[in-house]
Each structure stands twice: as structure tokens, then as C-alpha cells.
BAKOLRO-366522 format. One record per residue (C-alpha): residue number from 1; x, y, z. Coordinates in nm, 3 decimals, padded with zeros to 5 digits, always signed. Layout:
     i        px        py        pz
   NUM         X         Y         Z
...
This chain:
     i        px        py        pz
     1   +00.323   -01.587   -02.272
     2   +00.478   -01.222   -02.370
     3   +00.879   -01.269   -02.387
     4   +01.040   -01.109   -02.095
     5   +01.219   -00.826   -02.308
     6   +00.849   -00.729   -02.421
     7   +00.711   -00.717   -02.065
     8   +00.975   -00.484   -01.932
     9   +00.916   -00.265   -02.285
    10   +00.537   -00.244   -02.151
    11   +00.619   -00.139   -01.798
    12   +00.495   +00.214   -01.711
    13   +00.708   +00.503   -01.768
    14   +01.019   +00.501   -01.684
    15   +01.025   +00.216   -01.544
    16   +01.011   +00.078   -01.856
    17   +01.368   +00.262   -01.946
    18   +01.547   +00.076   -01.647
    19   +01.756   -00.245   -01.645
    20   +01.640   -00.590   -01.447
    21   +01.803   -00.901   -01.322
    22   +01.666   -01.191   -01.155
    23   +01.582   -01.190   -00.764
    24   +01.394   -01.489   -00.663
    25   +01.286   -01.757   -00.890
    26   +00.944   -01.749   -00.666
    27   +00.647   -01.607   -00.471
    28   +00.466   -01.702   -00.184
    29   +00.220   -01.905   -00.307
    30   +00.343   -01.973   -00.677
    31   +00.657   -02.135   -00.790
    32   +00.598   -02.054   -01.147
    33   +00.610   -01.666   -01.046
    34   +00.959   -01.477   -01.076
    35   +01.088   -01.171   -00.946
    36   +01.282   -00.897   -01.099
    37   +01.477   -00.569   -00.962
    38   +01.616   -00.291   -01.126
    39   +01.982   -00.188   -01.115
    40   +01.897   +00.095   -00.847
    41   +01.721   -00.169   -00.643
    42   +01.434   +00.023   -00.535
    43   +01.153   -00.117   -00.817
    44   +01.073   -00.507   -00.860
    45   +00.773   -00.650   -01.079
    46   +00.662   -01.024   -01.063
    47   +00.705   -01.183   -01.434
    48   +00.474   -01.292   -01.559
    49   +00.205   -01.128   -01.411
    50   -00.035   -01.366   -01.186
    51   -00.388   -01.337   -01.308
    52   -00.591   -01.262   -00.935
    53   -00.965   -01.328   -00.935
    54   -01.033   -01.032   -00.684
    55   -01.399   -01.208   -00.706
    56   -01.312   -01.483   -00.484
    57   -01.015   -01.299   -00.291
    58   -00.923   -01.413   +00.056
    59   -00.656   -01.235   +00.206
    60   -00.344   -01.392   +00.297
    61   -00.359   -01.284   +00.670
    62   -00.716   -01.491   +00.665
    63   -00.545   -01.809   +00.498
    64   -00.283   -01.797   +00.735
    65   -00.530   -01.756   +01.039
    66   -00.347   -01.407   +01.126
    67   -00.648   -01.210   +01.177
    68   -00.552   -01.143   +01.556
    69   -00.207   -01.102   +01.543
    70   -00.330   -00.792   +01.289
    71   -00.627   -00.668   +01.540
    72   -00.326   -00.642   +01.820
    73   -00.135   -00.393   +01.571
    74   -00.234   -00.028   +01.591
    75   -00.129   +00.043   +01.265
    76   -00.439   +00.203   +01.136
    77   -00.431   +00.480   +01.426
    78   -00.085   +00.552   +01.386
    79   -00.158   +00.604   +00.987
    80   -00.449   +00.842   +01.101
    81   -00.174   +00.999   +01.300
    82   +00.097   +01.028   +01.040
    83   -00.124   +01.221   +00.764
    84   -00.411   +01.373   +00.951
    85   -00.263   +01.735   +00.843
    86   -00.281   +01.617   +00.483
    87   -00.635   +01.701   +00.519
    88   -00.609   +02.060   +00.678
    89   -00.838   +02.282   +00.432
    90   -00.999   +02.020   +00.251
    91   -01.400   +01.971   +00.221
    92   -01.411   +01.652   +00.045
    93   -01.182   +01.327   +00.067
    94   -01.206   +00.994   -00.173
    95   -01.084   +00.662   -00.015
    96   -00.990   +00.405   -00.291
    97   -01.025   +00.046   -00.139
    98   -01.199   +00.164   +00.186
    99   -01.301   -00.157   +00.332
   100   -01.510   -00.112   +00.622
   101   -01.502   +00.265   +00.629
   102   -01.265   +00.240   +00.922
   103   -00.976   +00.530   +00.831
   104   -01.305   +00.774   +00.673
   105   -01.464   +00.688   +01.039
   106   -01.182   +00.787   +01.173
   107   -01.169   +01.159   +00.946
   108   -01.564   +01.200   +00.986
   109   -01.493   +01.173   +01.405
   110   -01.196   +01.423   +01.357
   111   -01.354   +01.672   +01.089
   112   -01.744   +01.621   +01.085
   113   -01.794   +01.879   +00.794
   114   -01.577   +01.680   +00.569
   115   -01.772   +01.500   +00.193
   116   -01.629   +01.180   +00.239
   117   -01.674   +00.908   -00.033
   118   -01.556   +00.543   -00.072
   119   -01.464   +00.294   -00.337
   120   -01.481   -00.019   -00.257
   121   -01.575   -00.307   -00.499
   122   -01.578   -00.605   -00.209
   123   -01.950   -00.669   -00.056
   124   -01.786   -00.884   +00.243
   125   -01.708   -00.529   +00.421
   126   -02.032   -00.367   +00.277
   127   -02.229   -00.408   +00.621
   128   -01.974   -00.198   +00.784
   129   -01.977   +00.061   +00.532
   130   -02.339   +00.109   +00.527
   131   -02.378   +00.168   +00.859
   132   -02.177   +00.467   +00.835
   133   -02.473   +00.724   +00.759
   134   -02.257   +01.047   +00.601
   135   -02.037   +00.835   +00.361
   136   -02.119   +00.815   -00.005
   137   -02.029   +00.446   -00.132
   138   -01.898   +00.368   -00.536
   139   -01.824   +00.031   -00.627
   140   -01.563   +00.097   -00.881
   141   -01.390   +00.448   -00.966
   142   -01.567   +00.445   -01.311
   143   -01.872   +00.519   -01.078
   144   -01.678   +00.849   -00.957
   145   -01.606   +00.943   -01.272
   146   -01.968   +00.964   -01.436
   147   -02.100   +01.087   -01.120
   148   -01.882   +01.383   -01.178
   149   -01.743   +01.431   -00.822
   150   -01.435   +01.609   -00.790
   151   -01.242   +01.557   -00.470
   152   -00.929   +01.724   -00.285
   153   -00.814   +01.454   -00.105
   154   -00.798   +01.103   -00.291
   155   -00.640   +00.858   -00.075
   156   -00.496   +00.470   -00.135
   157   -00.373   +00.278   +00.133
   158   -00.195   -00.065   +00.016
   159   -00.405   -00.058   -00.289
   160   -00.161   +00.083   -00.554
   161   +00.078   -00.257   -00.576
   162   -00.227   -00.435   -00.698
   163   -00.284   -00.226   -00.988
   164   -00.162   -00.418   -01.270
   165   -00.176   -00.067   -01.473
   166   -00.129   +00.221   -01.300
   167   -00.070   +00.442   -01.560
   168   -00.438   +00.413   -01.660
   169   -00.551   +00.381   -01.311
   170   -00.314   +00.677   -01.228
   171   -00.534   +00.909   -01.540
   172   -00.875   +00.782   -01.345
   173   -00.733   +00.961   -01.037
   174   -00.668   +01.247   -01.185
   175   -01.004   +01.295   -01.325
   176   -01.166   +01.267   -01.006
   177   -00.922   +01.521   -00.811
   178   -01.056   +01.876   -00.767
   179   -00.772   +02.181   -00.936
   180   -00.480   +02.187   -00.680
   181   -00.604   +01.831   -00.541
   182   -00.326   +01.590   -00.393
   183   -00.336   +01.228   -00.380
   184   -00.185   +00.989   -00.061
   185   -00.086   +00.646   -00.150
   186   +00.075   +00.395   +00.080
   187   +00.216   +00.095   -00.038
   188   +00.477   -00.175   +00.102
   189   +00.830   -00.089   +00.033
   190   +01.081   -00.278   -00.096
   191   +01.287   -00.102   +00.165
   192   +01.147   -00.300   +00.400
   193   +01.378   -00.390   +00.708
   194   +01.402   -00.775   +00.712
   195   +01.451   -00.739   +00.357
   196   +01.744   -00.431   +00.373
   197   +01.869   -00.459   +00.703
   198   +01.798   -00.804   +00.841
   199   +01.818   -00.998   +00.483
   200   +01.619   -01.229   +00.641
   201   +01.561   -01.508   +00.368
   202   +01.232   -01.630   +00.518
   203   +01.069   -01.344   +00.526
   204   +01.173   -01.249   +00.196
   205   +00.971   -01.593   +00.060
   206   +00.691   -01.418   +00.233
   207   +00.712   -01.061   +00.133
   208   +00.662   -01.136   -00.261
   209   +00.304   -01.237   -00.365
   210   +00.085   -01.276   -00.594
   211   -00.144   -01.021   -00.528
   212   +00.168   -00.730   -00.554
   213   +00.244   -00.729   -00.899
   214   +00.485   -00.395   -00.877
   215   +00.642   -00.366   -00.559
   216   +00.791   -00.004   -00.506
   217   +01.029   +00.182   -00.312
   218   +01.003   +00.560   -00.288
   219   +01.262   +00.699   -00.519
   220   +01.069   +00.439   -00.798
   221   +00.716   +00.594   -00.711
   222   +00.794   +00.909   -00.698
   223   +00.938   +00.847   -01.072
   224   +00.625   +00.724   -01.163
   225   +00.366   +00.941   -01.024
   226   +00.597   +01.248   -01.172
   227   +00.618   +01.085   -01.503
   228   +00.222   +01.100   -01.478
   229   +00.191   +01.471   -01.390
   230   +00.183   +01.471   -01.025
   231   +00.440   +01.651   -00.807
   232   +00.565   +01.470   -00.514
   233   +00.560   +01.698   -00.225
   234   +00.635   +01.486   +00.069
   235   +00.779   +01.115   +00.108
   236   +00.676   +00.976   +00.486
   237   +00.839   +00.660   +00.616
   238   +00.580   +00.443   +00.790
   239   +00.695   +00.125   +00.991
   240   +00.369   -00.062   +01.026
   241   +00.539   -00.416   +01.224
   242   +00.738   -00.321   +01.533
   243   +01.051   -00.484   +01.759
   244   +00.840   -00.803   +01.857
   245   +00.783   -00.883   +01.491
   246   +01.095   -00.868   +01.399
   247   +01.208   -01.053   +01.669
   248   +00.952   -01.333   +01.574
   249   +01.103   -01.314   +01.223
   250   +01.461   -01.326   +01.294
   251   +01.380   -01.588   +01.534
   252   +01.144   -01.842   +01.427
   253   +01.111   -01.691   +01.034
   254   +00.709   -01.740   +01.066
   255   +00.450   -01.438   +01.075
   256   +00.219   -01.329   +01.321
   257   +00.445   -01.195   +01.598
   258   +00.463   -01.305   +01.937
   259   +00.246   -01.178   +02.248
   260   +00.548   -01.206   +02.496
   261   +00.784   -01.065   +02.282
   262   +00.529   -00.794   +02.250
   263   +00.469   -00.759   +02.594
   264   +00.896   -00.777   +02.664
   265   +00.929   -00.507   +02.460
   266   +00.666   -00.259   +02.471
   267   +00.853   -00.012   +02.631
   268   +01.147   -00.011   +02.388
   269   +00.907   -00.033   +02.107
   270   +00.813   +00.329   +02.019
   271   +01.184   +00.381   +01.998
   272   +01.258   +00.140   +01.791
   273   +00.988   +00.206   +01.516
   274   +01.119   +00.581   +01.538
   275   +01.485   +00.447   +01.469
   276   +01.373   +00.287   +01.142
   277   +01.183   +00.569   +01.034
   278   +01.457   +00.794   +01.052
   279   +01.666   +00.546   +00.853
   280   +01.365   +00.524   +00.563
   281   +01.413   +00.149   +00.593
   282   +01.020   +00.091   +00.678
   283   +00.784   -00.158   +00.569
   284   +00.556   +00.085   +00.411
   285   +00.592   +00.467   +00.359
   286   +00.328   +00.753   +00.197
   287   +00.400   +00.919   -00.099
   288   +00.116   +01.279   -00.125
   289   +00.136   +01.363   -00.451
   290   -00.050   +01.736   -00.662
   291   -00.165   +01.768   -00.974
């Protein structure tokens, strides 16, 4: 195994410059999995790094039987909602990690003229995906590149924190962006509420996994995509999990929310995702990015 002091000397740039101390001496999943943070506290990595057969990947919210609890969560039409200006002007858009096609379903239905293109490596969601007539479909980004394509929109939602190299993946991008292209990642933050605000210790034994290797905030993405020649225009705080989550959190420390909290406090929910967003303490935030 590669000695700690020569893991944090191959980090990407500059991250690789910063100092670490021990967080949690575990993962969900993996006792034999650490967790560092840097001094600033927005930038952890998992050490060593857990080798994930993306092959024969199940997602955690299928293991843990949470597929419903995620179906009564809007989040993917309030994303559409938070960045659908990003795309005023474009003609073509790249989705990295597009699943079933539904956010590029949602951009065809709001901008028909749009090129939209997908890569997406897992053939579990490729039904879906082919059913959608206007989208062109890539297995891996390679494919992008020796097709040539160049894109003005490339987009990556919660794919980034598995990319065990992003300063390679981060080049790949690049190639495939059009001249005055801009990128929009989303990724969990480590500024997460139960983990800033609530320090809630259960959830926090939940929060780090395997699949994350990096886990970012966005003062320590915005470092890293600048490092790489992009310039960070706009940082957008994006609170995916509302009150009746947290509630279920604080109160029972299991996922998977709670239908009466939900139903208790759907009225004071709107507010209170708005309150954490102003705060920047959010379980996930965008970071658009131009080359």
C-alpha cells in the first residue's frame, strides 16, 4: 500500500500542497477505509483509496431499499430549475453519467433545438435512454473525444467525487468543450448540514463511502478546477434533502425520511431549504466553470 505522506504528495493540484489530519477511522461500508480533512476543512479524501468495480455497482439507495423515499424527492426538477439559464445561447449540451436521460429529457422538452449527447457507461438505464429518439448516446468520454464533438455545455451531476483522477478526467473535458464552453458539476458537499450545523454523528457514518473518494466543498473545487484552467464563474448552493429529512436524522439517525414528517411540514419546507441555501451549508451545490 502507498505510505500516507506519498498519497497526499499525489493528490491533484493544490490539494496536494495542503495539510491533513485524521477524521473518522471509517466509511460506510468499510472499516479498513479512513478519512482525512485539510486544515481549512472544506476538502477530505478516503485513504487508501477503495478499489469500486463500477461493473457490478449497485447503488447504496438500492441496498438500503431507499428507492421510494428518493422517487418522493423532487430534487431533479428543482436542479432543472436552479441552472436552466446556464444553457441560454447554447446549441449543444454533453451530460456525463446521464442515466436514464431524465435531466437531457427535461432540456430537449424546454429547448427542442438543442444537440444533446450522453455518456453513460451503465446498460441497466440503457432502455430508458434509447427511447429518447434526438439524444446521441457514448459509452465512455474517450468515445466523445474521437468522435470529435465539441460541446458548450458539458454537465456532471454527482459524478465528479467518483473520479479517482480528476486531473486527467478534468483534461478529457476540456477537449470535448467548444472555445468559450463552460462546464456544471454538482457534487455533495462537505458543507453539508447534519455534518456543519447538526454534527449529527450518525449521519456522518453515512455520509462517507466508498464510492466518494474526494469529497469537496466549494472553496476546494473551485481551487481545483482553476488550477486546471477553468474560471469559476458562479458557485450555487443546492439543498437536495429538506426539513423532514433532517428531522428523520436528528431523530431516529436512519435514512430515508419520513412521510408524516413530510406531510407535517410541507408548508414550512420551501422556507427552510431557502434558509440553508442562503447560509451555503447545503448538501450539494454547482460549481459552472469556462475554459
Amino acid at each position: 500500500m502507498i505510505s500516507f505522506d506519498q498519497f497526499v504528495a499525489e493528490l491533484p493540484a493544490p490539494l496536494n500542497e495542503e495539510t491533513y489530519t485524521l477524521l473518522r477511522q471509517d466509511v460506510w461500508g468499510a472499516d479498513d477505509i479512513e478519512v482525512y480533512i485539510n486544515s481549512a476543512e472544506d476538502f477530505a479524501f478516503l485513504y487508501p483509496t477503495p478499489v469500486v468495480d463500477y461493473d457490478d455497482y449497485q447503488p447504496r439507495s438500492q441496498k438500503l431499499n431507499l428507492m421510494d423515499a428518493k422517487k418522493g424527492n423532487v430534487e431533479i426538477f428543482r436542479r432543472f430549475e436552479k441552472i436552466k439559464d446556464q444553457f441560454n445561447g447554447c446549441k449543444s449540451v454533453l451530460e456525463i453519467g446521464a442515466s436514464e436521460g431524465t435531466f437531457l429529457a427535461q432540456l430537449n422538452s424546454h429547448n427542442p433545438s438543442l444537440s444533446l449527447a450522453s455518456v453513460e457507461p451503465d446498460q441497466a438505464t440503457a432502455e430508458q435512454r434509447n427511447q429518447l429518439s434526438w439524444l446521441r448516446q457514448f459509452s465512455q468520454i474517450s468515445g466523445v473525444m474521437q468522435s470529435e464533438m465539441k460541446f458548450d455545455v458539458i454537465c456532471l451531476f454527482h459524478v465528479f467525487e467518483h473520479i479517482a483522477e480528476p486531473t486527467n478526467f478534468l483534461e478529457q473535458v476540456r477537449a470535448c468543450l467548444s472555445v468559450d464552453g463552460k462546464i456544471i458539476i454538482e457534487v455533495p458537499s462537505l458543507f453539508d448540514p447534519l455534518l456543519k450545523l447538526y454534527d449529527n454523528e450518525a449521519y456522518a457514518g453515512f455520509y462517507f463511502q466508498k464510492q466518494h473518494p474526494y469529497i469537496y466543498a466549494p472553496t476546494s473545487l473551485t481551487r481545483l478546477l482553476e488550477r486546471n484552467g477553468f474560471r469559476v464563474t458562479e458557485s450555487i448552493a443546492h439543498q437536495r434533502y429538506g426539513l423532514e429529512n433532517h428531522m428523520n436524522w436528528l431523530m431516529t439517525g436512519q435514512p430515508g425520511g419520513s412521510s408524516k414528517l413530510r406531510e407535517l411540514f410541507s408548508g414550512l419546507d420551501a422556507q427552510y431549504r431557502s434558509a440553508i441555501e442562503a447560509n451555503d451549508l447545503t448538501d450539494s451545490f454547482f460549481l459552472i466553470g469556462e475554459i
